[in-house]
N, C-alpha and C positions, 0 to 999 in steps of 0.2 A: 365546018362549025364556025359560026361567027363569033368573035372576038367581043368582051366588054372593053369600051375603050375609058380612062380615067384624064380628067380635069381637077387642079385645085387650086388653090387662092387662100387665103387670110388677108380679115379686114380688120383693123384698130375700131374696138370698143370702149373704150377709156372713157368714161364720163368728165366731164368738165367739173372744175371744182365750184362751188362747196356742193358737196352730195352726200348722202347721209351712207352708211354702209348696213349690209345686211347681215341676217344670221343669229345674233346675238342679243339678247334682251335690251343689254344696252343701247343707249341711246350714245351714237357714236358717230361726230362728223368729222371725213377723211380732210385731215391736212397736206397730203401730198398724196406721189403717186409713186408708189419704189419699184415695180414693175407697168407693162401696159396690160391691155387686158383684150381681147382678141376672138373673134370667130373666124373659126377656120369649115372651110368648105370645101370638099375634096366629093366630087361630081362623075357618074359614070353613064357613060351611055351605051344599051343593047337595046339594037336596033331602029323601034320608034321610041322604045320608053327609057326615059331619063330617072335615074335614083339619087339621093345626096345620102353623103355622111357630113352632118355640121354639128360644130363642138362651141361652146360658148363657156369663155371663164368665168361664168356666173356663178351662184347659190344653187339657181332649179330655174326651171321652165316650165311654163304651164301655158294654157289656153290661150291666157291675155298677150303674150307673144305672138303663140303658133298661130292664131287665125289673122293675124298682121303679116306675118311671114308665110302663108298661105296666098294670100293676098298678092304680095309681092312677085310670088314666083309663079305664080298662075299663066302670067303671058310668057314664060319659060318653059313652060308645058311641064315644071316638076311638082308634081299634087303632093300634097304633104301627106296623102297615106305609102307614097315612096322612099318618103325622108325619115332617118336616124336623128334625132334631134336631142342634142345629151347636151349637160351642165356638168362641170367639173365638181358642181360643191362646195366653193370659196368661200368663208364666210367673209372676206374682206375685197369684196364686192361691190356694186354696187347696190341699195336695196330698191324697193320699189319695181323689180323683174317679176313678180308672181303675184296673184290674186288667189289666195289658198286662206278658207277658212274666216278671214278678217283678221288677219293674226296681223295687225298693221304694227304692231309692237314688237316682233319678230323680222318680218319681211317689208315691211316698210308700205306707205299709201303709195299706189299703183303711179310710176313714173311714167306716163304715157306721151311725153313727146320724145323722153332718150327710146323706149322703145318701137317709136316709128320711128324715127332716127335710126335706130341696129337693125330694122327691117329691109329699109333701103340697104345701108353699108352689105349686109349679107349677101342682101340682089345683085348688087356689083360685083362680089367676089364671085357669085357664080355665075353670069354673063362671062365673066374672064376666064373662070374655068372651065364653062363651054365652050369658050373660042380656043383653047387648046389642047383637044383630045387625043389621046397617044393609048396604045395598046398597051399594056402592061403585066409585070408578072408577081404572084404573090409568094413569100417565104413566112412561115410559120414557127415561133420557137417559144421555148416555154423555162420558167426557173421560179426560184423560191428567191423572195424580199427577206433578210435576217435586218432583227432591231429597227423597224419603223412601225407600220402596227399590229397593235394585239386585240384581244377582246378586250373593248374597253370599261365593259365592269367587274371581270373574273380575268386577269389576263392568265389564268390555269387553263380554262379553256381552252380549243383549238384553234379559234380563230379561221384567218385564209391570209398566206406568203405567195399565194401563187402568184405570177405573171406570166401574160400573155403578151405575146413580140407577136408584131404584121407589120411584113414588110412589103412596101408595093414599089417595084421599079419600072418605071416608062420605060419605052427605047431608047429614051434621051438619054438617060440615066441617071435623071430626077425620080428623087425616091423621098417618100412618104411612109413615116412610123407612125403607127397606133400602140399603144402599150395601154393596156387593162391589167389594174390592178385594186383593191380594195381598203381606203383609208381614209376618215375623215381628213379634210384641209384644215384642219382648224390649229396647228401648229402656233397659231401667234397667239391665239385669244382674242378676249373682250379689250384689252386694253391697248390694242393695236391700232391706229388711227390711220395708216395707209393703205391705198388701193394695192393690193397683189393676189396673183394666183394661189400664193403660199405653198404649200407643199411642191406639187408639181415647176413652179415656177423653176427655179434650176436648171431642171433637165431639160426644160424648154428652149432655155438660151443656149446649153451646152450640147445635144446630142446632135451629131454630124447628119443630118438631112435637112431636105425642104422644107417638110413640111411635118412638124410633128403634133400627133392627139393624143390627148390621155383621156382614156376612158375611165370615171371612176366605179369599182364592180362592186359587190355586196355587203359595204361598209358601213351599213346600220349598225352594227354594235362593235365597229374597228374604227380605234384611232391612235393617235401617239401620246395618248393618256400617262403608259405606263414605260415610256422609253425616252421621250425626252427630258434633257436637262435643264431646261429653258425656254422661254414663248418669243424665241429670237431667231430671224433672220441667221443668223450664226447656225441654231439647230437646225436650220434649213437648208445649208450649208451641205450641213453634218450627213441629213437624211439623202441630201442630191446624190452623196459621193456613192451611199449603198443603194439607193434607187441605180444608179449608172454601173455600178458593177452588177450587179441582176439583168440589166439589159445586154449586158456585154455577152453575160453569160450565154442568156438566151438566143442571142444573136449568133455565137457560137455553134450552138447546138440545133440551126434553125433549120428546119423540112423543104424543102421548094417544092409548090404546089404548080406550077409551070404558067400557062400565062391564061391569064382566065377568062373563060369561055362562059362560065354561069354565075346570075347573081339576082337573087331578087327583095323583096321585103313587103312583108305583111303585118299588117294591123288590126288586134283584137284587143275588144274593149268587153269586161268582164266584171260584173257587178258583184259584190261582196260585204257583208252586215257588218252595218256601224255598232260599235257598242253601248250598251246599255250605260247610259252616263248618269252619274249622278246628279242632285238636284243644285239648284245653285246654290242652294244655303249648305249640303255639304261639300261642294266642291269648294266654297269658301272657306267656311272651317278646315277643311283639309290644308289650304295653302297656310294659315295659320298653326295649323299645329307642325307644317314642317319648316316652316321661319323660325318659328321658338326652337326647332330642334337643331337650326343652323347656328343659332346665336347661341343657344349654347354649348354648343361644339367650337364656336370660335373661344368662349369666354374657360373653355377648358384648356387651352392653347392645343386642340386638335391643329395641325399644318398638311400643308402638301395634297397628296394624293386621295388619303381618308377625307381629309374636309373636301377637295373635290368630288366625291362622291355623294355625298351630304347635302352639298351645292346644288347635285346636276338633278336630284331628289325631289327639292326646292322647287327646282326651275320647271322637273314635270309637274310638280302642282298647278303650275300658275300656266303653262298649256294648257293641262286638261280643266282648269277652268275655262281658259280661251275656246277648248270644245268645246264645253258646254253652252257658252254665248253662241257662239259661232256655228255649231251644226244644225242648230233648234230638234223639232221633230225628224230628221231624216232618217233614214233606214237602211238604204244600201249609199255605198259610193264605191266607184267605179275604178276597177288598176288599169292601165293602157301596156299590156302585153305586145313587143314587138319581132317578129324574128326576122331576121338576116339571116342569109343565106350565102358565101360568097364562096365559089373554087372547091366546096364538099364542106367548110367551115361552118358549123351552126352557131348561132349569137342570140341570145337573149337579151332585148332590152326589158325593160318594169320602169314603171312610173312612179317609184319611191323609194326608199332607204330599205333596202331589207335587208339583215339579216344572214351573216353567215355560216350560217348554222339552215339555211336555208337555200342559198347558194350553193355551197359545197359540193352539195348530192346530183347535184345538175352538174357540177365541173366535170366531177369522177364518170359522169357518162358521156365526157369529149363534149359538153355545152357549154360555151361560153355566158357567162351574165354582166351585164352592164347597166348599171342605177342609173336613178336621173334622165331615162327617155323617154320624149316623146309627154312627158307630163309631169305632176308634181303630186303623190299620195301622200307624203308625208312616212311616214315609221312605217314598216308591215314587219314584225317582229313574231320569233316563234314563241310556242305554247310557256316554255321557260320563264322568258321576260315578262308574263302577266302574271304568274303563281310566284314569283316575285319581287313585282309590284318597280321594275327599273325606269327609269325616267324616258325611255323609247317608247316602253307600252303606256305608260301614262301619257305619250303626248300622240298616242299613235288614234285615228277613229275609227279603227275597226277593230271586230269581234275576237274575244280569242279564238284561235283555231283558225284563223282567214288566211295565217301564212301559209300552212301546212296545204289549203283547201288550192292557194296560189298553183303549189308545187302542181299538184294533181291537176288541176287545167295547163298549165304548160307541157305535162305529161299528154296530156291528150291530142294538143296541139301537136307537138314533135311526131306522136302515133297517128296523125291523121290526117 
């Protein structure tokens, strides 16, 4: 049986200053840079055909990338319907990575010479990590995250603690971590003026191997809403030390899958109904009637966490306006469904924020999920989140019921 053999590399993405950052309404230009920011590319080859796993400490990825990075690696002979291609989520990133929607007030006007710029840098990383392929074997282990995130409008709810540990060791005895886990990055906020991974960042610098990915999983409605103390570098600290005991843990209790023989990845693109949007005169009225209800919850001296919610309210008003501009008549739009396959491990990628409450039900049958690949849907949130009416479904364009509809084509796909 022949052997999948493994290559990887990281290349420095760090935009040059001044650059505007993304993720957040605000208008917010990065004064420094407190971490760097990084595509990592870990490359396999069976037989004739070539796979990547590449991770980018971005917001999201979409088109306006991937057919540049398509491009690039086409004389590599790696097609991008073989590549894993995930965003961490960052909101203190660069913006201008995505062209989703016109949401240029969210995601920034399309940066298009940094990203020919990150297309090359990537190409190099894997040139490099095809010049040295070594066989290797994978370790699997699994633990719960305590105190980082929860559901981030109900933290009563269940949420998802899970993590996932992959361990890949060459012969050399370079070895490369993946850790999936499900949390928004947004630990600093809107008022954070420097380039960093945020969340994940920590563990990046700290956990003992080559080369380390974090995958972020079905953290549409998870974040550190209702656990941090602070939109500081310091809680990030806080959150590294329990992120690293979870992996410890997991690493502990990890499975050896032996040295892997099988690996592949498929691409399924799956069309699903936009919702019925209001018109623009009430979508404007609507952002109006929840600014008056912000202001006066500030002028009541509402604080902290209720007025955050109040806030994030607000802010889906002013998306689902942004729909409304933004979709015109369309009617379906498309999720990019990815499966990995690696040593019996099955992996779900999705092309948007979903929902762990969505998730979940896919864990509990040994499936891994991981947001943020391979494209950018934006929210796909379950039937809950529109009956009501939370700032994910407001900013999400699809149908209710599209999450659910998700699960049942993945279901299909796995059966078939």
């Amino acid at each position: 049986m022949t052997s999948v053999t493994m290559g990887f590399h990281k290349c420095k993405l760090t935009p040059k200053l001044p650059v505007l950052l993304g993720g957040f309404r605000a208008h917010r230009e990065a004064t420094k840079v407190h971490d760097d920011l990084y595509g990592r590319c870990v490359i396999f080859e069976k037989g004739e055909d070539r796979f990547g796993l590449i991770q980018l400490d971005w917001l999201a990825v979409d088109d306006l990338f991937l057919k540049r990075l398509e491009n690039q690696l086409a004389e590599l002979h790696l097609p991008l319907e073989h590549l894993f291609v995930t965003a961490i989520h960052t909101h203190s990133g660069p913006a201008g990575v995505t062209d989703t929607f016109g949401m240029t007030d969210v995601f920034g006007e399309p940066n298009l010479s940094y990203l020919d710029w990150c297309a090359e840098q990537i190409k190099e990383a894997c040139e490099i990590a095809l010049a040295n392929q070594q066989t290797f074997t994978i370790s699997v282990g699994h633990s719960q995250v305590e105190q980082v995130g929860t559901e981030r409008n109900d933290p009563s709810r269940k949420g998802d603690k899970s993590l996932l540990y992959l361990e890949l060791t060459r012969e050399d005895g370079k070895t490369v971590i993946i850790y999936n886990y499900a949390c928004h990055p947004t630990v600093l906020g809107p008022g954070n003026l420097e380039i960093t991974k945020d969340l994940p960042s920590g563990v990046d610098e700290k956990w003992p191997a080559d080369l380390v990915l974090f995958w972020n999983s079905c953290c549409g409605d998870i974040s550190t809403r209702f656990t941090r103390e602070s939109s500081t570098f310091s809680q990030i600290d806080i959150y590294t030390e329990r992120l690293m005991e979870a992996l410890h843990e997991a690493k502990q209790n990890k499975k050896a899958l032996g040295v892997c023989h099988s690996l592949q990845i498929k691409q399924y693109v799956k069309m699903f109904p936009c919702k019925e949007l209001p018109s623009l005169e009430k979508a404007n009225a609507y952002v109006v009637e929840c600014e008056k209800a912000l202001e006066e919850a500030k002028e009541q001296g509402i604080e902290g966490q209720a007025l955050r919610l109040i806030q994030t309210k607000q802010e889906g008003a002013v998306t689902a306006l942004t729909l409304v501009k933004g979709l015109g008549d369309r009617k379906e739009f498309p999720i990019k469904i990815t499966l990995l396959e690696i040593q019996g491990l099955k992996i779900i990628g999705i092309s948007g924020e979903l929902f762990s409450t969505l998730g979940v039900p896919l864990k509990e049958q040994g499936i891994e999920v991981v947001a943020y690949t391979n494209g950018y849907s934006l929210y796909i949130a379950d039937t809950k989140a529109y009956e009501t009416g939370v700032y994910e479904a407001l900013s999400s364009p699809f149908a209710k019921g599209v999450g659910e509809r998700l699960l049942e084509e993945i279901q299909a796909i796995m059966q078939g």
